[in-house]
C-alpha positions in Angstrom: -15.9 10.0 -4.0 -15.1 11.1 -0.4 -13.6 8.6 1.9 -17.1 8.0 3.6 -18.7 6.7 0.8 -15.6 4.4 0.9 -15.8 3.7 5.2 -15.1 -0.3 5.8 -15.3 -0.8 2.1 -12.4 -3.5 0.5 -11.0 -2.4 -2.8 -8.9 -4.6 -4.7 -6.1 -3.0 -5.8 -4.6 -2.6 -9.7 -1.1 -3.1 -8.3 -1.0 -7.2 -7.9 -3.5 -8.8 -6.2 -4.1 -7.3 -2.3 -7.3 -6.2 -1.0 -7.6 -3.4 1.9 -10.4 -2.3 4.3 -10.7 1.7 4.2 -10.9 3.5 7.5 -12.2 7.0 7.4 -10.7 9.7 10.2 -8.8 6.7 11.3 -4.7 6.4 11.5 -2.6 3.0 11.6 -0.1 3.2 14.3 3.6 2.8 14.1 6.0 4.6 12.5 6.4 5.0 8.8 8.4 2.9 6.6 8.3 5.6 4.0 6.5 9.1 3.6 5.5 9.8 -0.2 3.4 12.3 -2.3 1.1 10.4 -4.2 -1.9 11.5 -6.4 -4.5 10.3 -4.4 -5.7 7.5 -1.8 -5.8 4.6 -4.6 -2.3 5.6 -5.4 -1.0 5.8 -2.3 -2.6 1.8 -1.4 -1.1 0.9 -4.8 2.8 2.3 -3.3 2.0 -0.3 -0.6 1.7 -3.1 -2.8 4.4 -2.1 -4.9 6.8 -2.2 -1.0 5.7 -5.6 -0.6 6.4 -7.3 -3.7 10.0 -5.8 -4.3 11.1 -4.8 -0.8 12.1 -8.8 0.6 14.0 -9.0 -2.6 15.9 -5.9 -2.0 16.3 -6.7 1.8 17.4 -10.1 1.4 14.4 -11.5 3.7 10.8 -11.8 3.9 10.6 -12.3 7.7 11.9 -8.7 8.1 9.3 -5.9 9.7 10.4 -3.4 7.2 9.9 -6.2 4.0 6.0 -5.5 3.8 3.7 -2.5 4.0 0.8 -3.6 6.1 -1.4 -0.3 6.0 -1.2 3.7 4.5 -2.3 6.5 6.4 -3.1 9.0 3.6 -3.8 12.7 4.2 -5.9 14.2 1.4 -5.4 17.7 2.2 -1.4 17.3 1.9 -1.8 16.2 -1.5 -1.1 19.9 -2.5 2.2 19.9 -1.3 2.0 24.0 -0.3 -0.2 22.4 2.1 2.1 19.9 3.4 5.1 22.0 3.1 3.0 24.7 5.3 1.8 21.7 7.9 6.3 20.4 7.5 5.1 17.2 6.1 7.4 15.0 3.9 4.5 13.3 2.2 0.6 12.9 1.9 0.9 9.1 2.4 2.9 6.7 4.7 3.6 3.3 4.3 3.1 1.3 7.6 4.5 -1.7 8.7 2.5 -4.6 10.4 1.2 -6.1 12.2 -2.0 -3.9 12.0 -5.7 -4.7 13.3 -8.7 -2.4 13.7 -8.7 -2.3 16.9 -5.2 -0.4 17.3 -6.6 2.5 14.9 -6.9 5.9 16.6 -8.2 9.3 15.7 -5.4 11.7 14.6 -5.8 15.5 15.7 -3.8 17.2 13.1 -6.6 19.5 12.1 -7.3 18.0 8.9 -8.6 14.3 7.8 -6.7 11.4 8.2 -7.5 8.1 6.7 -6.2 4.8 6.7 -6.3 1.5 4.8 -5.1 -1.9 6.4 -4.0 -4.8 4.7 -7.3 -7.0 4.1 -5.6 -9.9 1.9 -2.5 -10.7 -0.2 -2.4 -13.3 -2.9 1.5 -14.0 -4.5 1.3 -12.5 -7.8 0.7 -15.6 -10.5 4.4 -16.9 -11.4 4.9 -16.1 -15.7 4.2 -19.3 -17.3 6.9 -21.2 -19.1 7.3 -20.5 -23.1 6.4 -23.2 -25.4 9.9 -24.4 -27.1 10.2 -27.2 -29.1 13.2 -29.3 -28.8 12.4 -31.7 -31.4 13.3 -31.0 -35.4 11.8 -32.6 -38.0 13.1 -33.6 -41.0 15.2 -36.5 -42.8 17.9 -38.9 -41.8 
């Protein structure tokens, strides 16, 4: 499916629980807090998730600017890395810091499509439940 069939749509995510709003021929602003090759524009939302779950842990803080990914800018065209190697990219897909909003979007002129996904919604990832031990014994006295 091309990204227009996708334009404003929110898709949930595999990776934990967050939700982001596709923007087609749109990039988030900022710079990067990574540059990766991913598979594809699902893959590249799901490394996003993955920074904000694990990232405050391994920074020590949750307040930080770098401890969440807030949006991806994903270019499909890279994803064939003779392509990005051609165009000097380190990636297809950059992980974005927030805060982001619509309204900062702009229209990257890199002669090839640019898309972006921002943040919609995070829900904490559901805490494992306690296992069931029993701390009684029965038998005889």
């Amino acid at each position: 499916m091309s990204c227009l069939g996708l334009q404003r749509a929110n898709l949930r995510i595999v990776f934990g629980t967050d939700t982001y709003t596709i923007f087609c021929n749109s990039d988030a602003p900022g710079s990067p807090l990574l540059s990766l090759f991913t598979a594809d524009f699902n893959s590249c939302m799901d490394a996003c998730a993955s920074w904000s779950k694990y990232m405050p842990a391994v920074l020590n803080s949750t307040t930080s600017v770098n401890a969440t990914c807030e949006a991806v800018s994903f270019i499909p065209l890279w994803t064939v890395r003779a392509n990005a190697s051609a165009g000097g990219a380190p990636g297809n897909c950059y992980l974005k810091p927030g805060p982001q909003n619509e309204s900062a979007l702009s229209s990257k002129s890199i002669g090839t499509e640019v898309h972006c996904a921002l943040l919609a919604s995070s829900s904490p990832s559901p805490s494992p439940k306690p296992s069931a031990t029993s701390s009684s014994k029965s038998g005889k006295n």
